[in-house]
C-alpha positions in Angstrom: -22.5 -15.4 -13.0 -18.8 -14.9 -13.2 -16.5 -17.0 -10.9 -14.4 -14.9 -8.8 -11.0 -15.6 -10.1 -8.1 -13.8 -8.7 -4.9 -11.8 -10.2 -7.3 -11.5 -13.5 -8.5 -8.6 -15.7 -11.4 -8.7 -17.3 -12.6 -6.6 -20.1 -16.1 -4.8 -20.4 -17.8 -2.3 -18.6 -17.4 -2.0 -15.0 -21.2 -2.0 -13.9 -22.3 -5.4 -16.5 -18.8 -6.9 -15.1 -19.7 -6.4 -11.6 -23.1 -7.5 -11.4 -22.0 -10.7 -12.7 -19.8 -11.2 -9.9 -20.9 -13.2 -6.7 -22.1 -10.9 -4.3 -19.9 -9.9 -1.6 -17.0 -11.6 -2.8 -14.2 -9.0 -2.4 -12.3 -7.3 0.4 -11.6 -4.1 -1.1 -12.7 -1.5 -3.9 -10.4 0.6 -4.9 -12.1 3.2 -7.8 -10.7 5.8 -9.7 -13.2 7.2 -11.9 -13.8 9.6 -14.6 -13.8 12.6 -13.0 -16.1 14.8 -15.6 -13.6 17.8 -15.6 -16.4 19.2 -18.2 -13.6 21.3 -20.9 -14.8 21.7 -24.0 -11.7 21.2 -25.7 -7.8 20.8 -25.2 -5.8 22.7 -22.7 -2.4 24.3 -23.5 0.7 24.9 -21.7 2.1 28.5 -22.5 4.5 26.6 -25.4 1.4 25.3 -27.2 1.8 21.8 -25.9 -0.9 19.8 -25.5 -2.0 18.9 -21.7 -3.2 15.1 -21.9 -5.8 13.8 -20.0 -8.2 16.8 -19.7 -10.1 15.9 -22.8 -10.5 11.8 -23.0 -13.4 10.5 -24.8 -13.9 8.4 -21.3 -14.5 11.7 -19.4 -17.0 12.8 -21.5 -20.5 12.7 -20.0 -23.9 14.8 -21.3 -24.0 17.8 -23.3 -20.7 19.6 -22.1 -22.6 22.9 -22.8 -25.4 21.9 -20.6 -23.6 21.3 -17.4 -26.7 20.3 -15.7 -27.0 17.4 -18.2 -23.9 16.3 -17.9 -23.8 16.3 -13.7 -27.0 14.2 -14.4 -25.9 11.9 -16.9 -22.6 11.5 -14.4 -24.6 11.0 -11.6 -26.4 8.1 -13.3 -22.8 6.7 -14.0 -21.7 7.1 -10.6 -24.9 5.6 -8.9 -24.8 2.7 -11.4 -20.8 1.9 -10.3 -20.9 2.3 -7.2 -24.6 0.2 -6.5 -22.8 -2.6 -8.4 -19.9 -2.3 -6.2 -21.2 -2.1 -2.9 -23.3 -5.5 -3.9 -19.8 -7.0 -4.8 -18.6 -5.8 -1.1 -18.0 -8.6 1.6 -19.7 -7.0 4.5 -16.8 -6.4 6.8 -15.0 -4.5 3.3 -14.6 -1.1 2.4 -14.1 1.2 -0.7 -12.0 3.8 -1.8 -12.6 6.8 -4.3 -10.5 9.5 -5.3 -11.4 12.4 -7.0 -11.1 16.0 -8.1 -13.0 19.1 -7.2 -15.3 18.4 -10.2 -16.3 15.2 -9.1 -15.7 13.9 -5.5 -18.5 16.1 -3.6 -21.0 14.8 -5.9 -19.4 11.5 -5.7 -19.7 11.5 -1.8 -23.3 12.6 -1.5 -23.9 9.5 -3.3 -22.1 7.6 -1.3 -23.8 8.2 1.2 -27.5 8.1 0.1 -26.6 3.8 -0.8 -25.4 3.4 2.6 -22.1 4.1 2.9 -20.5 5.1 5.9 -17.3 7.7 4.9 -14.3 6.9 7.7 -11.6 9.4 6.1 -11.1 12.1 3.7 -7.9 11.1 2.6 -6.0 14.2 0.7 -3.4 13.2 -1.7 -1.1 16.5 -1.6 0.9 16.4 -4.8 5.1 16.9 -3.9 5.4 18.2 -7.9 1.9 19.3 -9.1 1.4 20.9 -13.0 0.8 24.7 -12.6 -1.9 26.3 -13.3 -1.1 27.5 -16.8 -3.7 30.4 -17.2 -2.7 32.2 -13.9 -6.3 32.5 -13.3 -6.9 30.2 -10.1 -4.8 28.4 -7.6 -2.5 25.7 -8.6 -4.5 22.2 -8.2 -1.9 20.3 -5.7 -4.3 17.7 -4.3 -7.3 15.6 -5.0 -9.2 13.8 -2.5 -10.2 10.2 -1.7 -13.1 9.0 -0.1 -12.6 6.0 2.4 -15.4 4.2 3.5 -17.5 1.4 5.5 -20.5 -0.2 4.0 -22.5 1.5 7.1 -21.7 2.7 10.4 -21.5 -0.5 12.6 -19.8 -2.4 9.8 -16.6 -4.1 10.9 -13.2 -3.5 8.9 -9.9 -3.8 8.5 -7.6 -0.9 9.6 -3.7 -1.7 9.8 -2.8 1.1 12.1 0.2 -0.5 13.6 1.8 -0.8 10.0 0.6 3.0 9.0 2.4 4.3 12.1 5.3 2.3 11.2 5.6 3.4 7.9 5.4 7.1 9.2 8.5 6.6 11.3 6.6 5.5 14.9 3.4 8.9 14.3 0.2 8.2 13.6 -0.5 8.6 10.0 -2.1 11.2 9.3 -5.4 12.0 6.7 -3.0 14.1 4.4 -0.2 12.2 1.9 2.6 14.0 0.6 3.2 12.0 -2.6 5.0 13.0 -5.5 2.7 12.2 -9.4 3.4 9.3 -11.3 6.9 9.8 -13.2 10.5 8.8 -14.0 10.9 4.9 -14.8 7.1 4.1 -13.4 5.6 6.7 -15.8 4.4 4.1 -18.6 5.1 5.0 -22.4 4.8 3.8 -25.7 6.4 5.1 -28.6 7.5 8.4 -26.0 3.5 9.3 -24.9 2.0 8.6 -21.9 0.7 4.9 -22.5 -2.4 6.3 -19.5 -2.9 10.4 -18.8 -3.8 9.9 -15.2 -1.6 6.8 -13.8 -1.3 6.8 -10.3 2.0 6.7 -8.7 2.4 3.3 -6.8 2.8 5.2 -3.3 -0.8 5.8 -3.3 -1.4 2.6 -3.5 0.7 1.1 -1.2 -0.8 3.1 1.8 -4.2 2.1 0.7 -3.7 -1.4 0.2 -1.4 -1.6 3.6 -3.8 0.8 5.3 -6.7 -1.2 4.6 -6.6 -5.2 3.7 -4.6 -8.2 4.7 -2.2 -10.7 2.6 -4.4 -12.8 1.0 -7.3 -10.2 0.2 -9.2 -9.9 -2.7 -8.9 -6.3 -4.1 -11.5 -5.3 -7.0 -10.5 -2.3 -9.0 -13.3 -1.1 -11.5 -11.4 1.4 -13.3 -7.9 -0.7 -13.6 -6.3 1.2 -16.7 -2.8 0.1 -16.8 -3.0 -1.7 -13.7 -1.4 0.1 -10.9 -3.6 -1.6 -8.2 -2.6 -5.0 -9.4 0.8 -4.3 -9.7 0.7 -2.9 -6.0 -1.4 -5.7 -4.8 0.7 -8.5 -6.1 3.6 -6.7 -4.5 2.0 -6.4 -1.2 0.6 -10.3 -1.4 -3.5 -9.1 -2.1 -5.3 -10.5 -5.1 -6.7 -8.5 -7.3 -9.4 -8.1 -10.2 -9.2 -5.3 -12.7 -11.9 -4.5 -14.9 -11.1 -2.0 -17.8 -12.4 -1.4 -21.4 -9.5 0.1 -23.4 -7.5 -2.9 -24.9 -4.1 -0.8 -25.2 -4.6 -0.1 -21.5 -5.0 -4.1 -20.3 -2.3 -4.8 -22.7 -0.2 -2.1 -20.9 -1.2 -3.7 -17.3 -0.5 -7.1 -18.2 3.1 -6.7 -19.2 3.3 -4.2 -16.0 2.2 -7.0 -13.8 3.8 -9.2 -15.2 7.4 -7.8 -13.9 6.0 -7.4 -10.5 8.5 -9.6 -7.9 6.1 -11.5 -5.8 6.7 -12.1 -2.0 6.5 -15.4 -0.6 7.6 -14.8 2.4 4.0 -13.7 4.5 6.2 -12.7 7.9 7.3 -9.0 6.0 3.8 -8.7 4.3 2.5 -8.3 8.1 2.9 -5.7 10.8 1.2 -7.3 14.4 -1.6 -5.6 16.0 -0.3 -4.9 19.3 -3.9 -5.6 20.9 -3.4 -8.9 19.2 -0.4 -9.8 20.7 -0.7 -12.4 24.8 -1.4 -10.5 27.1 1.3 -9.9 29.5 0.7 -9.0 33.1 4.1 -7.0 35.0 3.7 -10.1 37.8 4.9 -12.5 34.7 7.8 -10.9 34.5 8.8 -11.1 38.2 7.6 -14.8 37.9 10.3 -15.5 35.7 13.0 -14.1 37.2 13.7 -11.6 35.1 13.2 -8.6 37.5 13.3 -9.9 41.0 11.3 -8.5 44.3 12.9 -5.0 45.9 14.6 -4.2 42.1 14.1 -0.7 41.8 12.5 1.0 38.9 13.1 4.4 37.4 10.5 6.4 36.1 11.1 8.7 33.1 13.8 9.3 30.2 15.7 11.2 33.4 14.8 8.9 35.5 13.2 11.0 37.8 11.1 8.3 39.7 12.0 6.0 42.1 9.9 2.7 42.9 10.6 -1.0 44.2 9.2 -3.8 43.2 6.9 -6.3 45.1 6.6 -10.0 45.0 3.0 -9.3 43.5 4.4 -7.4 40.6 2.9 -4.1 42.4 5.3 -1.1 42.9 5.7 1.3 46.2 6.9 4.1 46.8 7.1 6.2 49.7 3.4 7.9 48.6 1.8 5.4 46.2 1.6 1.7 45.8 -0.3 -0.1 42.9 0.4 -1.0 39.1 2.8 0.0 37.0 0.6 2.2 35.2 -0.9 3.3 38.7 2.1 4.3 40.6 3.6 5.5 36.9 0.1 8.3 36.8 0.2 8.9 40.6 4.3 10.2 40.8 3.8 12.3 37.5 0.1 14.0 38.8 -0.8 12.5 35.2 -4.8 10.7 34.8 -3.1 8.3 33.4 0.6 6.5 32.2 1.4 3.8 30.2 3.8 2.1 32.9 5.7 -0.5 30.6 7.8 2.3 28.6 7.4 5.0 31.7 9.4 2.4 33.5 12.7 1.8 32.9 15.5 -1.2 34.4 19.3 -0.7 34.8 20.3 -4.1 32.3 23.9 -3.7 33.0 26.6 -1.0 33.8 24.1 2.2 33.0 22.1 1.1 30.6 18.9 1.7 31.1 16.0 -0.1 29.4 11.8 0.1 29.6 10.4 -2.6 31.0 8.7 -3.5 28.0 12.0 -4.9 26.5 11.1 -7.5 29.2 7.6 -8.0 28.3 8.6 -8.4 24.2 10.9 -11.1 25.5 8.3 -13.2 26.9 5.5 -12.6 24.0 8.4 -13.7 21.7 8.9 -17.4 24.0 4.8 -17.5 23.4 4.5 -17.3 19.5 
């Protein structure tokens, strides 16, 4: 049995690696498997050039003329991987795939007959996707990634806060506009690609951020040239990669190795906002910082009227209650969320939502 070491990569097959790990000893899984795109030989662009990455020794599986046995064969594969993986799991963990049309339906039916429990489709739109050479199908601008629990009442982590704040203040939502892996990140030796299929770092970034917390341990079975521990270590996660191809872990090392590592944990973290004391509007008026008969107005237009009560109520000439009460009842709305729906006048017209008040307080509290 393998100690579970951290920031390491190991060398071997995945499945023999992993079931020598201590069971359910990492956070996350992040996989990017062969993806069996089953061509017989080597696709060309229209000048001749050779189209890497469609015809890897690694993404061979079965008799390629038999496609039958080779969906078997890589069903084996994928039921051996992922098996080992889900023992590896720590119960409150989740796992990540991403595929291709050949691969991830096939992938996901598995998935779920071990136990899995998929929260997302995730679909990785590609900003500059290759064409589609032939002109005899659509262009292939996406692939698709799997997210999942290891069952349905499993616990897990989910950093919406920080996703919404990386999308400007919107929820994120299950489709990534990301450009492929180029320019200075693209890896080469000797002017090839060192990897065909490198992911860009993006991807990773909203996966790891997405999905585990400084400090995590993040098990990547198919590493290659290491662009989950390069992410990882940039984002504060551990990581262990597990990869075959010498040239590749050589590749990843160096990679990693140039990596700036954060220290400092406060910009590593976004605050759950559920976390956060609770704050009742009476607090406020407690401390003096909005005093009894203050009017409130309600709205960016400031619409509403209300007064405040020594009880941190509001009344108005129709309605008395809550904040989020009397903020519903003047707007005919089944609900309101009365700490930004309110606003106070903080000066000569310069209105601001209560909620500036309540931040003040949590911000005493820490």
């Amino acid at each position: 049995m393998l100690s579970v070491k951290s920031n390491v990569i190991l060398q071997g097959d995945c499945v023999a690696l992993m079931n020598q790990l201590p069971a359910g000893s990492v956070d996350l899984v992040f996989a990017d498997p062969p993806y069996n795109l089953q061509l017989g030989g080597a696709l060309l662009r229209p000048d001749n050039s050779r189209v890497e990455g469609v015809d890897e020794d690694w993404d061979r599986f079965g008799d390629l003329a038999d496609p039958a046995d080779s969906f078997a064969v890589y069903d084996e594969f994928t039921r051996a991987w992922l098996t080992a993986a889900r023992r590896v799991l720590k119960d409150d963990g989740t796992l990540w795939v991403i595929g291709s049309y050949h691969n991830i339906y096939r992938v996901g039916a598995i998935l779920q007959d071990l136990g899995f429990w998929i929260l997302n489709d995730v679909v990785w739109t590609k900003s500059n996707p290759m064409p589609n050479f032939r002109g005899t199908r659509f262009t292939n601008a996406h692939e698709t990634m799997l997210w999942c629990s290891k069952g349905p009442r499993a616990r897990y982590t989910f950093n919406y806060e920080a996703m919404k704040a990386l999308n400007d203040g919107v929820q994120m939502r299950s489709d990534w506009m990301l450009p492929l892996c180029t320019g200075q990140e693209r890896l080469k030796k000797d002017g090839r690609k060192t990897h065909p299929t490198q992911k860009p770092e993006s991807l990773l970034f909203r996966v790891l951020l997405s999905s585990s917390n400084p400090g995590d341990l993040v098990l990547d079975p198919f590493f290659g040239t290491g662009t989950t521990g390069a992410v990882a270590k940039r984002l504060g996660r551990r990581f262990i990669g597990l990869e075959r191809d010498e040239t590749y872990i050589a590749a990843a090392r160096e990679r990693i190795d140039h990596v700036r590592e954060i220290t400092d944990l406060s910009v590593l973290s976004t605050p759950n906002k559920r976390s956060e004391p609770r704050v009742p509007f009476g607090t406020v008026v407690e401390r003096g910082l909005l005093r009894p008969g203050d009017i409130l107005w309600g709205g960016e237009r400031r619409k509403w009227q209300a007064k405040i009560r020594a009880d941190g109520s509001l009344i108005t000439d129709l309605h008395k209650g809550s904040i989020h009460q009397v903020g519903a009842a003047v707007q005919g709305a089944p609900a309101c969320n009365g700490w930004t729906f309110w606003h106070f006048l903080d000066g000569a017209d310069d209105y601001q939502p209560i909620d500036t008040l309540r931040q003040k307080i949590r911000a005493e509290l820490h």
